[in-house]
N, C-alpha and C positions, 0 to 999 in steps of 0.2 A: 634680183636686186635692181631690177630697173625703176626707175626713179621720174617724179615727174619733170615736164621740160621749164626751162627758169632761161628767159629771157636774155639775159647779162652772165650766161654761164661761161667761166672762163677759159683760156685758152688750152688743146685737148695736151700741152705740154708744157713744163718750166725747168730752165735749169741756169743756176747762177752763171756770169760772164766767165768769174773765178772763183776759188776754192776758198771757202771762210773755214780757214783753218784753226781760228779760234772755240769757231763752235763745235768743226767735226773732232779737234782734242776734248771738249768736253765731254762730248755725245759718246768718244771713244770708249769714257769709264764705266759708260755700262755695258760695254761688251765686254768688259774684262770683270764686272760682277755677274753677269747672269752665266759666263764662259765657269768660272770660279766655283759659284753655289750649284751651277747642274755636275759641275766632278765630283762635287761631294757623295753622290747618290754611289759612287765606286766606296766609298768608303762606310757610308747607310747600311747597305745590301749586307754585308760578313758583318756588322756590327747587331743590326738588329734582328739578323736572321739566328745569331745566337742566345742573344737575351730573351727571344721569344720563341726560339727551339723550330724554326722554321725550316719547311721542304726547302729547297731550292724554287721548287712552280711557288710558292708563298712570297720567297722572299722576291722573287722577280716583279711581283706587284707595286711594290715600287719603281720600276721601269715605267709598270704600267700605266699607274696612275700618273707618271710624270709625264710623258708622252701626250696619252688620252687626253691631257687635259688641253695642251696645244690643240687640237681640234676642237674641244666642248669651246672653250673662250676664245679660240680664234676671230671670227665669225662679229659677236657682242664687242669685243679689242674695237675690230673696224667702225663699226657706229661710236665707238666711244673717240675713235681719231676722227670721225668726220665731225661730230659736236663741238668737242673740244678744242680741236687743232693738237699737235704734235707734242706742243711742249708740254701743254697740260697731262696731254694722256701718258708722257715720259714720268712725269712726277704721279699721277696718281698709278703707274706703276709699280715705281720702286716703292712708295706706301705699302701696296699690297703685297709685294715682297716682305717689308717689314712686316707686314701684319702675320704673315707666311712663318717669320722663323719664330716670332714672339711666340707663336702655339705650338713651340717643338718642346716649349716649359712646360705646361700642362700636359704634352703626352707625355713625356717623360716623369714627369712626378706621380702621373696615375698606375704603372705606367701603361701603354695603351699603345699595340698593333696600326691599332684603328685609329687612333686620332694621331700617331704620326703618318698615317695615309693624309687624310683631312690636310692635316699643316704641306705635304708636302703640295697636296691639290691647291691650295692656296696660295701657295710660292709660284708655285706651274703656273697660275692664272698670272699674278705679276711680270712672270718672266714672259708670259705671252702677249699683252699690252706692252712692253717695253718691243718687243718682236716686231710687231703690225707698226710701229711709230719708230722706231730710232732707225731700222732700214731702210727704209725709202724716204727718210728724211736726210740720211745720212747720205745715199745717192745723188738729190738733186741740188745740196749744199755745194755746186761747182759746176762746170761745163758739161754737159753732157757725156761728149769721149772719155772722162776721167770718171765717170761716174761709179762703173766697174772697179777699176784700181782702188777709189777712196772706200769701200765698199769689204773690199781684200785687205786692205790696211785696216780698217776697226777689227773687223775678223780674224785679222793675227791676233790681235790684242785679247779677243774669244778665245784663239785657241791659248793663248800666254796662262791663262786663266783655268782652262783646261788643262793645262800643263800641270803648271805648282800648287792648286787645289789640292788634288790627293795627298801629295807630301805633304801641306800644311794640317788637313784635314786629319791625317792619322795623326801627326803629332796631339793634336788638340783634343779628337775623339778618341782613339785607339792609345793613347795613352798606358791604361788598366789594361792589364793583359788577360782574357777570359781564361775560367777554370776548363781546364779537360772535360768531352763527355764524360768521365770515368767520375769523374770528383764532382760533377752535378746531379749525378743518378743517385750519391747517395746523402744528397743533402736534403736535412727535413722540411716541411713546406714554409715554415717562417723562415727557417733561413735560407732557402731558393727564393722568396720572394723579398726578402732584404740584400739578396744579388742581384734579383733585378732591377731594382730600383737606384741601388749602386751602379751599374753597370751605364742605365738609362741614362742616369745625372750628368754623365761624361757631356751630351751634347748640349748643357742648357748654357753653362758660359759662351762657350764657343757662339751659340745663335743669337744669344743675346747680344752678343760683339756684333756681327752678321746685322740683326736690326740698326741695331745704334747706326752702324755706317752706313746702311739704305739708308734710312728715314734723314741723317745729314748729308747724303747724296742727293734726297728730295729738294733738303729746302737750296740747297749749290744751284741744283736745274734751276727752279723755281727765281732764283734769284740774280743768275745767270739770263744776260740778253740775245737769247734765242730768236735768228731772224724769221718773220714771219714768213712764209713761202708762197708769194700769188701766183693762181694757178693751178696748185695741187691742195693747198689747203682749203675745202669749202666752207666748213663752220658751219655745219648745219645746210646750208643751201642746196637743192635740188636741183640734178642736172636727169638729163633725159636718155645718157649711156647705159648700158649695161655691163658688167665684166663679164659676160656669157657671149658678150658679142666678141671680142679680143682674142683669138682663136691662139696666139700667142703668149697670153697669159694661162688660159686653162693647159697647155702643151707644158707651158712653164711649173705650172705645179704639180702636174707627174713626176716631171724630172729632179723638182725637190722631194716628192713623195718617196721616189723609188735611190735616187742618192741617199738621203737619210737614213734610208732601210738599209742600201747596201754600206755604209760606212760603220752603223752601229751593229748591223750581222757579221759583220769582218770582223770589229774590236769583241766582242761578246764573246766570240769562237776562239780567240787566240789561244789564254789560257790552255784553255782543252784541246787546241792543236799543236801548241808548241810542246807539250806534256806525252803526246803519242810520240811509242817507242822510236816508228819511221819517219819521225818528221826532227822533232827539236830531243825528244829524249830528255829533259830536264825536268826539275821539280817546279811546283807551280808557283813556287817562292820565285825559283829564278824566271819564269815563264812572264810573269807580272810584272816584273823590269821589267822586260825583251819588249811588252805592250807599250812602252811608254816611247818608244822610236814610231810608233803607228803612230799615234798622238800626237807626236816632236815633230813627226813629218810633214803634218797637215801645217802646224805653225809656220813655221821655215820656209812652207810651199807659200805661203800668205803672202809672208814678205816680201819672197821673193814675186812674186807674181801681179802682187801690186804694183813694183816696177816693171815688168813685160809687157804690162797692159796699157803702158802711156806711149807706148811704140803700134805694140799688135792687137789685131781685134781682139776683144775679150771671147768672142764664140770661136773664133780658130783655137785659139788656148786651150778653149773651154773642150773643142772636139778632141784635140791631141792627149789630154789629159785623159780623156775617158776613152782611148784607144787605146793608154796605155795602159790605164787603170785594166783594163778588160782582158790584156794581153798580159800581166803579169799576176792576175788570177787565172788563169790557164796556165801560166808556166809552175804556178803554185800544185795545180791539179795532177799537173802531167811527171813530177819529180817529186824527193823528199830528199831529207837533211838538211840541209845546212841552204841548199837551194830554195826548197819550197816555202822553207822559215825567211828569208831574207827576199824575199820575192814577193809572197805577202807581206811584210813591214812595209816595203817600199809604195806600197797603194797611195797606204796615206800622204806622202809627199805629193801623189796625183789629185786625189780626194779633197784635197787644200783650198782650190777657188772656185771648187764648184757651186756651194751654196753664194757664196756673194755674189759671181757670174750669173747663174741662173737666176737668181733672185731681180738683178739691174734687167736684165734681158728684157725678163718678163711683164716688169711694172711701166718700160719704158713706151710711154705713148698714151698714157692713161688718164694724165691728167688732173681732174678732181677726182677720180675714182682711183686715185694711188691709193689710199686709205683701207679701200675694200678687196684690191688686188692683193694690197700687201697680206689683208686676212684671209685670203682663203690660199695664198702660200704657205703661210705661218701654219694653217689648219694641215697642209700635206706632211708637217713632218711627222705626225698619225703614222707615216710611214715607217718611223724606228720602232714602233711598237708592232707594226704586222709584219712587214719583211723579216725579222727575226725569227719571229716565231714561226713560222712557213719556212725558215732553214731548218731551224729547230726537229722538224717534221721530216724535212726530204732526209737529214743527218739522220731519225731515229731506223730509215728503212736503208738507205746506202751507204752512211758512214759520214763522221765530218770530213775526209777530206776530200770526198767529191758534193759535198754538198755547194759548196763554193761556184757551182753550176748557176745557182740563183742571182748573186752580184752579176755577175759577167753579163746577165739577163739587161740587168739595172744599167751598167752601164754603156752597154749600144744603144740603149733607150737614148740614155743622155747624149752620148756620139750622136745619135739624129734630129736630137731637139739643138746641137751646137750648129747644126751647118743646113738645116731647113727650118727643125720647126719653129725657132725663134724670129723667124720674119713676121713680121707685120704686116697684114692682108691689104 
């Protein structure tokens, strides 16, 4: 990405005097849509994995694709924030969101495996230009030392969204109660395919709601006085940097690569760990509650840690966090009952400021190339989709509850990108 050299290229930093807290409330609302629409995929998975009679490895492709695609449009997101500038690329995000749920109508009315991949790839792309632009914009809307905290603050409002998704999401989708294997096996081919097509229908109110409010979240941005940001916003102009050179930003996107991984291989595993006789012993009914204190955790840690961090370094935070994190996956490993269930819950409360910390770390010092740092962060969380699956793996040979071997990996990682590798050369 190295770029050629421009004359009048601006200063290699910018950060407001104070916090325009007008704009980072605006900017907030779409962390609590993209927080929102990525929980739904919890409710996606056991819905379309029945209507379409899916493996478990099938139905997970929706993970996949949703992930994957953070990496495939990462990368494009950043040119498209360096052209446009911020605001733009915020609005022709949320677009492409709407454009994302509009096409959950035609897979479902066809109905089509395949084209609700496509709709969700399409959504994934929105949510990843909203990704590369509202974070590091959100960052330097204020002093630099707050930049971390304000950063933790939208991201609770992420996780607020990850929160009461799924409960809104079943009400709305999960509604219709599916037939039993037993009572599908013996229904004739017009009338299993007049179930499916019933069953599908469930999501197309719902998304079409989902559009309408993007697309009038667009023209709010749009119409909303977004300040411009000199100094990181280039607009097309060429500076003579490279983000290859910033040995701190590439350090930084491990540490989102392999967070990522280890957050969503912890949530992924619960179920089927809390359901083992020596560990939680419960149904999965009850086990799926019990994940939503993972989840509640990370929220809670937001808020709180937005205010810690207008006192305390964000990378001391950030190393204690991931020491604990580390340490209460080990005490996970090394007990069961009621210990090793309530031991891993508690992650997530640690797990909470890591991506907005890491995130501010990493972009800090960048300058015009905030736009292209932010995208090749946004590209690391590729990591929820391979860390998993490589627990997946170590789980099929030793069991899942030492497979948890893998996080603990992830997180000394991050313990040493908090308290070395985040320096700036």
């Amino acid at each position: 990405m190295a770029l050629a050299q421009r004359s009048d290229s601006p200063p290699s930093s910018f950060h407001a005097d104070k916090t325009n807290v007008p704009a980072v409330s605006m900017v907030t609302t779409l962390f609590f849509m993209w927080g929102f629409l990525t929980s739904l995929n919890d409710i996606l998975i056991p819905h379309l994995k029945t209507i379409f009679q899916l493996n478990y490895k099938q139905a997970f492709l929706i993970q996949v694709f949703f992930f994957v695609s953070y990496f495939v449009f990462s990368l494009p997101s950043g040119r498209i924030v360096d052209t446009f500038g911020y605001k733009k690329s915020m609005v022709g995000g949320l677009l492409t969101m709407a454009l994302g749920a509009i096409l959950f109508l035609p897979a479902a009315s066809a109905p089509s495996f395949a084209l609700f991949l496509v709709a969700l790839a399409v959504l994934a792309a929105g949510m990843t230009i909203l990704q590369v632009s509202a974070n590091p914009y959100v960052a330097v809307l204020g002093p630099e030392n707050t930049a971390a905290s304000r950063l933790n603050l939208a991201q609770a409002f992420n996780s607020l969204g990850t929160f009461i998704g799924p409960a809104v999401g079943g009400l709305l989708i999960l509604s219709a109660a599916p037939l039993a294997d037993s009572a599908l096996r013996q229904l004739s081919p017009e009338a299993w395919r007049a179930y499916q097509i019933s069953q599908a229908s469930s999501v197309k109110l719902p998304y079409l709601g989902f559009a309408l409010v993007l697309a009038g979240l667009a023209v709010a941005i749009a119409l909303f006085k977004l300040p411009h940001i000199p100094g990181v916003e280039r607009s097309g102009a060429k500076v003579s940097d490279s983000i290859w050179r910033h040995k701190h930003l590439v350090l930084g996107a491990i540490a989102i690569f392999v967070y990522v991984g280890a957050e969503v291989a912890i949530g992924s595993f619960l179920v089927n760990y809390f359901n083992e006789a020596d560990i939680g012993n419960v149904s999965e009914k009850v086990a799926a509650g019990l994940v939503s204190f993972y989840w509640g955790g990370a929220m809670v840690g937001r808020f709180i840690g937005s205010g810690l961090q207008q006192k305390i370094a964000p990378n001391k935070i950030l190393g204690v966090c991931a020491i604990m994190a580390a340490l209460l996956v080990c005490a996970t490993m090394l007990t069961f009952g009621h210990v090793a269930m309530w031991t891993v819950i508690a992650v997530g409360l640690f797990n909470s400021i890591m991506f907005p910390t890491i995130f501010t770390l990493s972009i800090e010092g960048l300058g015009p190339l905030t736009g292209d740092g932010s995208s090749l962060l946004v590209a690391a969380i590729v990591g929820g989709a391979v860390i998993p699956l490589a627990q997946a793996a170590i789980a099929d040979r030793i069991g899942i509850h030492h497979a948890f071997i893998l996080p603990i990996v992830c997180y000394i990682y991050i313990a040493f990108f908090a308290f070395r590798g985040y320096r700036r050369a």
